[in-house]
C-alpha positions in Angstrom: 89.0 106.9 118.6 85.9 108.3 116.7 83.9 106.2 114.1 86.3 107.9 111.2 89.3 106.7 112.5 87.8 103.0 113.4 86.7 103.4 109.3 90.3 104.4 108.3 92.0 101.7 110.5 89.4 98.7 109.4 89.1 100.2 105.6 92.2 98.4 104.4 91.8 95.2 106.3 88.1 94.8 104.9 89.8 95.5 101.6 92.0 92.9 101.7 88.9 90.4 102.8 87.0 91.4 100.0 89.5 90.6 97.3 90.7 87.6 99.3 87.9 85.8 101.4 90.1 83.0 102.5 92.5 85.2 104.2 90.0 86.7 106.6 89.8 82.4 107.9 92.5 82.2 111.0 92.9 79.5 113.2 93.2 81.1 117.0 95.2 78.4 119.0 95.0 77.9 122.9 97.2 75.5 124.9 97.6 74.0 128.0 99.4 71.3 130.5 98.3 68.9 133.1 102.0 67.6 133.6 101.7 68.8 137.0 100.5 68.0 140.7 97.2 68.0 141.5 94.3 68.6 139.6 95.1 71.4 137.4 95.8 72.5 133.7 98.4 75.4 132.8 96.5 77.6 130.2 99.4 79.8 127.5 97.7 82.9 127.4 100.3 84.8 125.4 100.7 87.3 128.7 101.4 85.1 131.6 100.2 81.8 132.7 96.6 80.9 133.7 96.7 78.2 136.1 92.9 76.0 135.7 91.9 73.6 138.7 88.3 72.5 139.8 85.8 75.1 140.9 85.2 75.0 144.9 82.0 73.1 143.6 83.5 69.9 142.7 86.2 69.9 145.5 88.6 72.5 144.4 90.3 74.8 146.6 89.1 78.4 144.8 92.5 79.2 144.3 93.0 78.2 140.7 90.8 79.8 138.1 87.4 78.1 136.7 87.2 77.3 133.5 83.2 78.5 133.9 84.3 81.4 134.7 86.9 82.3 132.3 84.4 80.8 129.4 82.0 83.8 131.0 85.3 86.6 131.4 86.4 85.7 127.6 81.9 86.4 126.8 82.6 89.6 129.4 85.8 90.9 127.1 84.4 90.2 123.7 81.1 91.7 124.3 82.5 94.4 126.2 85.3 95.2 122.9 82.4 94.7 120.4 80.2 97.5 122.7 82.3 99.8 122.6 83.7 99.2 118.8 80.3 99.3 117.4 79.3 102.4 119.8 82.2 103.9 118.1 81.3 103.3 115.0 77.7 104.5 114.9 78.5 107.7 117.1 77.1 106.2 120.5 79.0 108.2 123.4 79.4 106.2 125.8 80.2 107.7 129.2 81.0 104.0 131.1 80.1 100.4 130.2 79.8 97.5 132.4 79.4 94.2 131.0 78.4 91.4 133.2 78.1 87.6 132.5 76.8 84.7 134.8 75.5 82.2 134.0 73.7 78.5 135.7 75.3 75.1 136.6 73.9 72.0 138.1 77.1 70.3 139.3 75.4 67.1 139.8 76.0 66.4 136.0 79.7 66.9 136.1 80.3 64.8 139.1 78.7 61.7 137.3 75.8 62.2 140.4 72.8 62.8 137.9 72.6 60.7 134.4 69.7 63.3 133.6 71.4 66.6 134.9 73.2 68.3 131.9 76.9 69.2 132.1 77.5 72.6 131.3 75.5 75.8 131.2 72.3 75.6 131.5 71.2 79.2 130.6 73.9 82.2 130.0 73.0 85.7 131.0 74.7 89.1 129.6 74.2 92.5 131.0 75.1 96.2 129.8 75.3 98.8 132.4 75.5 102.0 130.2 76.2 105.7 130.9 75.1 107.6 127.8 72.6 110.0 126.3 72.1 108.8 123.6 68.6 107.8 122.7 66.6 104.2 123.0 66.1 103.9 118.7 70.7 104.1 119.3 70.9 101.6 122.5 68.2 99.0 120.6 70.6 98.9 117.4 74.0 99.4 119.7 72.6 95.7 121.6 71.2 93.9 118.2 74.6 94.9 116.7 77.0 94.0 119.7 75.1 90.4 119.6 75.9 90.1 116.0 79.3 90.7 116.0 80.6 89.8 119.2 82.7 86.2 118.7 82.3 84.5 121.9 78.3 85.3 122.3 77.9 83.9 118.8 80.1 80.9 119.3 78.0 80.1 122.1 74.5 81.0 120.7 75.1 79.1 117.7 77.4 75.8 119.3 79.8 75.3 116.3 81.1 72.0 115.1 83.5 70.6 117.5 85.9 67.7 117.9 88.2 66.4 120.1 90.8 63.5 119.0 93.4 61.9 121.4 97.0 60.1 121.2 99.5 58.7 123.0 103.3 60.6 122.2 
């Protein structure tokens, strides 16, 4: 795909925005169940089933998936599909992108061992591998605009509003 067809394909969605903001606002859903043995949750991804259990870290066997580390694959995808969609679309020829994502735990705050060690990430790292020739001025806008539109790195830049509710059924 070249940066005219990316135009033509995205011209009448953006259309459609324009003339009617609040249809461009869509909920994305995820769900999951922990009806089963052990210590695991069974993630609907929409293409198979993702089955979540506790990282090797906090006593987990390593043979169900991390939530850490899908939280850094979904960063890996979007950042990876916003690279090359923007490198499309301002004529950067990219020859072969890696995207890498890892990022720092302290597992003492999520086994209750530390009141003052935080749960979560504690710093977030992305990396571009590029194969292009295309100049520095290109890459420099190609990175500042792949950070601005990619939805996961934002979400997790900017920490949206979240809640969580619970109830018995």
């Amino acid at each position: 795909m070249d940066a005219a067809e990316l135009r033509a394909m995205q011209a009448p969605i953006k259309e459609h925005y324009k003339q009617d903001p609040s249809a461009a606002v869509i909920t994305l859903k995820a769900k999951g169940s922990s009806d089963s043995e052990g210590l695991t949750c069974k993630v609907e991804t929409g293409r198979a089933l993702a089955i979540a259990g506790l990282h090797p870290a906090t006593g987990g066997s390593g043979l169900e998936l991390c939530s850490g580390d899908m939280l850094l694959e979904a960063l890996v995808a979007c950042a990876g599909v916003t690279l090359k969609s923007v490198a499309t679309a301002i004529e950067v020829p990219l020859k072969k992108a890696i995207v890498y994502a890892e990022g720092d735990l302290d597992f003492r705050g999520t086994l209750g061992l530390d009141k003052e060690a935080p749960v979560g990430f504690q710093e977030i790292r992305v990396r571009f591998e590029l194969q292009t020739d295309a100049p520095q001025d290109k890459l420099d806008l190609l990175q500042k605009l792949t950070e601005r539109y990619c939805v996961v790195y934002q979400t997790i830049k900017n920490g949206p509003k979240v809640s969580v509710s619970m109830k018995r059924t």
